[in-house]
C-alpha positions in Angstrom: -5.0 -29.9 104.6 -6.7 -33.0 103.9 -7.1 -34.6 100.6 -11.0 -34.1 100.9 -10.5 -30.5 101.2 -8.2 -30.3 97.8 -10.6 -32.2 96.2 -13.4 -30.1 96.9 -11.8 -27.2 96.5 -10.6 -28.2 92.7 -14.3 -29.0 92.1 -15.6 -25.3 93.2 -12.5 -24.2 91.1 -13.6 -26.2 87.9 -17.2 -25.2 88.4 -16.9 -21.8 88.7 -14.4 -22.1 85.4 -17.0 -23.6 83.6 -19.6 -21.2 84.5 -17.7 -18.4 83.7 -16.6 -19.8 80.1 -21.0 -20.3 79.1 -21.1 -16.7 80.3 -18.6 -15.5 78.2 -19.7 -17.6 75.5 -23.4 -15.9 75.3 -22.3 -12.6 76.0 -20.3 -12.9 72.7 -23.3 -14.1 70.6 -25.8 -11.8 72.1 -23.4 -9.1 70.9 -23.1 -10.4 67.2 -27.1 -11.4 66.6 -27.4 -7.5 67.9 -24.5 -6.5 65.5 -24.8 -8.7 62.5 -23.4 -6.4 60.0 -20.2 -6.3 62.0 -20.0 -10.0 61.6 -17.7 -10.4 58.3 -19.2 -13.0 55.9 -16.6 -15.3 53.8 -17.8 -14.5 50.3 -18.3 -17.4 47.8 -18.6 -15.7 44.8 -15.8 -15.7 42.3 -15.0 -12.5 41.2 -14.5 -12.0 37.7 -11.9 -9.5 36.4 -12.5 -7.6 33.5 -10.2 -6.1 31.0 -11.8 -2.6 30.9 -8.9 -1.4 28.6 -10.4 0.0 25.3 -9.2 -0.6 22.0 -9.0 2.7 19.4 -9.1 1.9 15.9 -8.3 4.7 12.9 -9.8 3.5 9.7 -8.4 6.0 7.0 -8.5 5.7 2.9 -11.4 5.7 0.2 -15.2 4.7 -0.2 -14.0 0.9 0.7 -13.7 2.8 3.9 -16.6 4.5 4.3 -18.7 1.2 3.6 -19.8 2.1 0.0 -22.1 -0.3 -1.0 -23.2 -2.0 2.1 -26.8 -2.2 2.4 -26.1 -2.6 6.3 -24.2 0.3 6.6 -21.0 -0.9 8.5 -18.7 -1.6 5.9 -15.5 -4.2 6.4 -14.5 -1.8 9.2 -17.8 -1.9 11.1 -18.2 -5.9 11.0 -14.6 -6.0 12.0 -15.4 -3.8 15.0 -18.1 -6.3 15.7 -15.8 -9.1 15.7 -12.9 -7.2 17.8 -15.6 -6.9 20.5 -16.8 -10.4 20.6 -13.3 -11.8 20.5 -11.7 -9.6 23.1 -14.6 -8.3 25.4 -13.2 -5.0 25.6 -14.8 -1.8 24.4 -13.9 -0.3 21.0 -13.5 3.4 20.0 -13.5 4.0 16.0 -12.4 7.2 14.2 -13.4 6.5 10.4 -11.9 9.2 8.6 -12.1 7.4 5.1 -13.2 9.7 2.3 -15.3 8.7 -0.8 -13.1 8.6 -3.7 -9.9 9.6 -2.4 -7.0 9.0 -4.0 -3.3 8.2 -2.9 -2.4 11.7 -2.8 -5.7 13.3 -1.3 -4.5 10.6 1.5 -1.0 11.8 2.1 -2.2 15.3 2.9 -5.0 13.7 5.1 -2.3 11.8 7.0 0.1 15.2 7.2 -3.2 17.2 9.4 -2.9 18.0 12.8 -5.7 16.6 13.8 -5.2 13.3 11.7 -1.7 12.8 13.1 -3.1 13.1 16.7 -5.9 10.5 16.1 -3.1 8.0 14.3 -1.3 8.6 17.8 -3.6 7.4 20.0 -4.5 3.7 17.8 -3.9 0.3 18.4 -4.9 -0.5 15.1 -4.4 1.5 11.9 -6.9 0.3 8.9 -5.9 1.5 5.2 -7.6 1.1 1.8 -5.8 3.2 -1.4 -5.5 3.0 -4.9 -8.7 1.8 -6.2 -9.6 5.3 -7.3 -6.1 5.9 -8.3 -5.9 2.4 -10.6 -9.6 2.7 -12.1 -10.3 6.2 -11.7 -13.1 5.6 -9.3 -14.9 2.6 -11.0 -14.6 3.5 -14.7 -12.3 1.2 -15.1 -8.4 1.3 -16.8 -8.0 4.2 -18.9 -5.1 2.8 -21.3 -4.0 -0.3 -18.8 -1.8 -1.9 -21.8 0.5 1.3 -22.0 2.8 2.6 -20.4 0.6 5.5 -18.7 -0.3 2.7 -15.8 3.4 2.3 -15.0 3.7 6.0 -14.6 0.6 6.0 -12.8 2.1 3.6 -10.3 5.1 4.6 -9.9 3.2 8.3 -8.6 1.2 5.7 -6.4 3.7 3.7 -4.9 5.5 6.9 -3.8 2.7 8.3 -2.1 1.6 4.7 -0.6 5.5 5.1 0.7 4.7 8.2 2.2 1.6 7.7 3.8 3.1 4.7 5.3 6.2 6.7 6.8 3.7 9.9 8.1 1.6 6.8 9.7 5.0 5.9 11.6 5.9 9.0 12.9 2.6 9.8 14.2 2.6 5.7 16.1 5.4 3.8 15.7 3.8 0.6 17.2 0.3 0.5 16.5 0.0 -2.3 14.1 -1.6 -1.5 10.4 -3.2 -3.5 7.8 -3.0 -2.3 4.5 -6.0 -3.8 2.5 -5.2 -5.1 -1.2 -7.0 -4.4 -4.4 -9.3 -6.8 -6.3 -10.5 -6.7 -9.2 -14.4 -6.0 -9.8 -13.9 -6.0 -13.8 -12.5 -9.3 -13.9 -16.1 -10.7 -15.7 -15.6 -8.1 -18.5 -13.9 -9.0 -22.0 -11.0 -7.8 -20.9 -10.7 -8.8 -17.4 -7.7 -11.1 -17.5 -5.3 -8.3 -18.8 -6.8 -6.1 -15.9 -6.2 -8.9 -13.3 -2.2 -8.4 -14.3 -2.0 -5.0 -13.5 -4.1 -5.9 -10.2 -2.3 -8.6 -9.1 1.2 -6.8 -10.0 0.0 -3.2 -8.0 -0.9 -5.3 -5.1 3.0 -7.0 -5.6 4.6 -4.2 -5.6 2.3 -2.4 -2.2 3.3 -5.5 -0.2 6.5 -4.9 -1.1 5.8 -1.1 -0.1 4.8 -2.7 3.1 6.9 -5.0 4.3 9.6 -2.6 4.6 7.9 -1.1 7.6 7.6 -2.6 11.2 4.0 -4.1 11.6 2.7 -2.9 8.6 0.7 -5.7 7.0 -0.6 -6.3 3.4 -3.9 -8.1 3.4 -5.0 -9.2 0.2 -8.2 -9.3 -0.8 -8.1 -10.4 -4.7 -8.8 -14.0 -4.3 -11.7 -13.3 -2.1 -13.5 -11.8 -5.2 -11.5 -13.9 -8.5 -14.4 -16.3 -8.9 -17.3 -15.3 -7.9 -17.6 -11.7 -8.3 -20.4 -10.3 -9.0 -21.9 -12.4 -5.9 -20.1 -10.0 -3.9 -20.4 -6.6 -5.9 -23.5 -3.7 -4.9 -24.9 -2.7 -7.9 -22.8 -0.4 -9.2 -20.1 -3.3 -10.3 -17.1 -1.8 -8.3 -18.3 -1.5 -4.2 -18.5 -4.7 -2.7 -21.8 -5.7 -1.2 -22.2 -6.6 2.6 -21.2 -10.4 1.2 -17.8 -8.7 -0.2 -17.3 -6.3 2.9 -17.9 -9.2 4.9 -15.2 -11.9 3.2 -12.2 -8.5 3.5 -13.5 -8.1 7.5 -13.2 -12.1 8.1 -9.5 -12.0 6.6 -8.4 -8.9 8.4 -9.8 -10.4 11.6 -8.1 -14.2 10.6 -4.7 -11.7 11.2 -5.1 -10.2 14.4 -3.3 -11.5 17.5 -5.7 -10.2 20.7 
């Protein structure tokens, strides 16, 4: 066979190669611009995960509790929901099950209920406030504070504190709790120094309470109020205002770790 014959055969070859490869190449788009939702798309959009794991708090203890004497209505524990939201992003679940003027040993029943025990069980965060009512008898102030009556009153105090804290425990043994201080909102009266000592030593001796338990924290709140009080009192010289409620919910929040 002569050369002029390979050649031209090679050519037809190469031709008909090349015809065949255009064909194939607009069959395929035909079939896509017919199909386009079978054509998968490279996205360029970053996805964003979310934590959607809640957070449940339990806010148990007296009217500091409740919110007493906020005009706004939320209380330390409601503006420290509102910062708990803002700092993690997550969504928050609150059972409040603080009860106007309860006292240290009203609050160690509340703590032994079914029902209360199964709500402690399921928090991430355990908020406490005790022993206003039992230390100033709901905001009329020390009966006798320079006898020894206060010291028997506190030693009845401390024991149930103890016991609340232990109930708390077996009902969560991780959840971590902050156990808000006293202050003293009769510090501008005549005899407001002398009450500040008993103050200052019944929050001593409750931090001591609580440091004996895993993540059980004692926030105090007594400097927050020793000189300028009555900027931060409601009306009725004992609740804080939303100012007051405000300064406790900033130093709880200052604590927490999320």
């Amino acid at each position: 066979m002569s050369k002029n014959v390979i050649r031209s055969i090679t050519a037809i070859a190469v031709l008909f190669c090349l015809v065949w490869l255009v064909g194939l190449g607009w069959a395929v788009g035909e079939y896509y611009a017919g199909n386009k939702e079978k054509v998968p798309e490279r996205s360029t959009a970053t996805n964003e995960v979310k934590n959607t794991k809640g957070l449940t708090i339990v806010a148990l203890g007296d009217s500091l509790t409740r919110g007493t004497g906020d005009e706004t209505g939320k209380g330390y524990v409601g503006i420290l929901m509102d910062e708990i939201k803002e700092k993690t992003k997550r969504p928050v679940q609150l059972t409040n099950l603080g009860i106007n003027g309860q006292r240290s040993d009203q609050l160690r029943k509340q703590v032994q209920e079914k029902e209360v025990g199964r709500q402690i069980e399921k928090a991430d965060l355990v908020l406490v406030t005790i022993g206003g009512n039992d230390l100033f008898r709901g905001g009329q102030g020390l009966m006798d504070y320079g006898t020894g009556d206060i010291a028997t009153i506190e030693k009845k105090y401390l024991e149930n504190l103890k016991a609340i804290f232990e109930q708390i425990r077996r009902n969560n043994p991780t959840a971590n709790v902050f156990f808000i201080g006293l202050y003293n909102p009769f510090i501008d009266l005549d005899q407001g120094k002398e009450m500040s000592k008993v103050v200052r030593h019944w929050n001593y001796d409750s931090a001591e309470i609580s440091s004996a338990f895993p993540k059980i924290i004692f926030v105090p709140t007594f400097d927050l109020f020793e000189l300028k009080v009555n900027d931060y009192l409601y009306s009725d010289k004992f609740h804080p205002n939303s100012k007051g409620y405000r300064l406790i919910a900033e130093r709880v929040a200052s604590l927490l770790t999320w």
